[in-house]
C-alpha positions in Angstrom: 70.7 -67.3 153.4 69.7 -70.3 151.0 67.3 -72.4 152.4 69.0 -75.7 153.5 66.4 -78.2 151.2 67.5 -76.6 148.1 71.0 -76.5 148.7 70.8 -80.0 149.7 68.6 -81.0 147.2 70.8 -79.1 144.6 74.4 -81.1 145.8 72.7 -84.5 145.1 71.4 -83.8 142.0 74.8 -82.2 140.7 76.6 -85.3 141.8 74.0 -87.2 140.3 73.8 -86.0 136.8 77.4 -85.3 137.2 78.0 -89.4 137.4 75.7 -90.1 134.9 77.2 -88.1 132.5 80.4 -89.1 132.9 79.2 -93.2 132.8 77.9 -92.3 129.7 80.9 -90.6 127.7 82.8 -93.7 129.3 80.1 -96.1 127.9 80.4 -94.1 124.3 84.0 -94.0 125.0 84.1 -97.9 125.1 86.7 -100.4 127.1 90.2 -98.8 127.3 91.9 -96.4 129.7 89.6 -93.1 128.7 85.9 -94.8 129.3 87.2 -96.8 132.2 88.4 -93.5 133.8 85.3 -91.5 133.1 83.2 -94.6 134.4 85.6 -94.9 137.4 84.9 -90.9 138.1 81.2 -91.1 137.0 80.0 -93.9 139.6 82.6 -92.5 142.3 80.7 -89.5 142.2 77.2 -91.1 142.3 78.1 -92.9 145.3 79.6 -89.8 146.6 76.5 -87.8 145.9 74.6 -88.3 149.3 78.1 -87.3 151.5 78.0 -84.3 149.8 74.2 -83.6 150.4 75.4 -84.2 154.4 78.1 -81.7 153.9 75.7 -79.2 152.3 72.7 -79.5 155.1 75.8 -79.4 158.0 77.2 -76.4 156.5 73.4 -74.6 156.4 72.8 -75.9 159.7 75.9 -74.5 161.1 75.3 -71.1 159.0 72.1 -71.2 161.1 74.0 -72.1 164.6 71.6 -74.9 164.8 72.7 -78.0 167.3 71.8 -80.2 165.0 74.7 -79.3 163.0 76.7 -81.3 165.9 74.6 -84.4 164.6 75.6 -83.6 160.4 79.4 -83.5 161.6 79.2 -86.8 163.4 77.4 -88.2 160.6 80.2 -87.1 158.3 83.0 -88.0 160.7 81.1 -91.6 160.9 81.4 -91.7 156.8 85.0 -90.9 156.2 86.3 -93.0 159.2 84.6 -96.0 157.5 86.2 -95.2 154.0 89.9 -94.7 155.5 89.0 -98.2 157.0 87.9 -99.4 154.3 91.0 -98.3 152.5 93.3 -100.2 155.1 
């Protein structure tokens, strides 16, 4: 079993250097279509990052049948109710 800190730790630094990759071929790219889509993509998944670190530590935590996996699928529940409010 992989030990939840790593996988967790591993999800936000993928969607980190993920983003910042992509926000800089959209930088080198320059203003037009291509660079604002990769810079669009790039910060999405920066903010993204840290939901995905959630998801990661509830899966472990349910791998493990810990309770406190109850608390990581609230926590995610919580996080996508506020972004289809916030797409309203």
């Amino acid at each position: 079993m992989i030990e939840m800190g790593r996988a967790t730790a591993a999800a936000l630094k993928a969607g980190v250097v993920g983003g910042v990759i992509l926000c800089v071929i959209g930088l080198a790219l320059g203003g037009g279509s291509p660079g604002d889509l990769s810079l669009g993509i790039g910060i999405a998944l920066i903010v993204f990052a840290p939901f995905a670190g959630v998801l990661v530590s509830t899966a472990c935590l349910l791998a493990r049948r810990d309770p406190w996996a109850l608390a990581g699928a609230c926590l995610a529940a919580i996080v996508l109710a506020g972004l289809a409010a916030s797409l309203l």
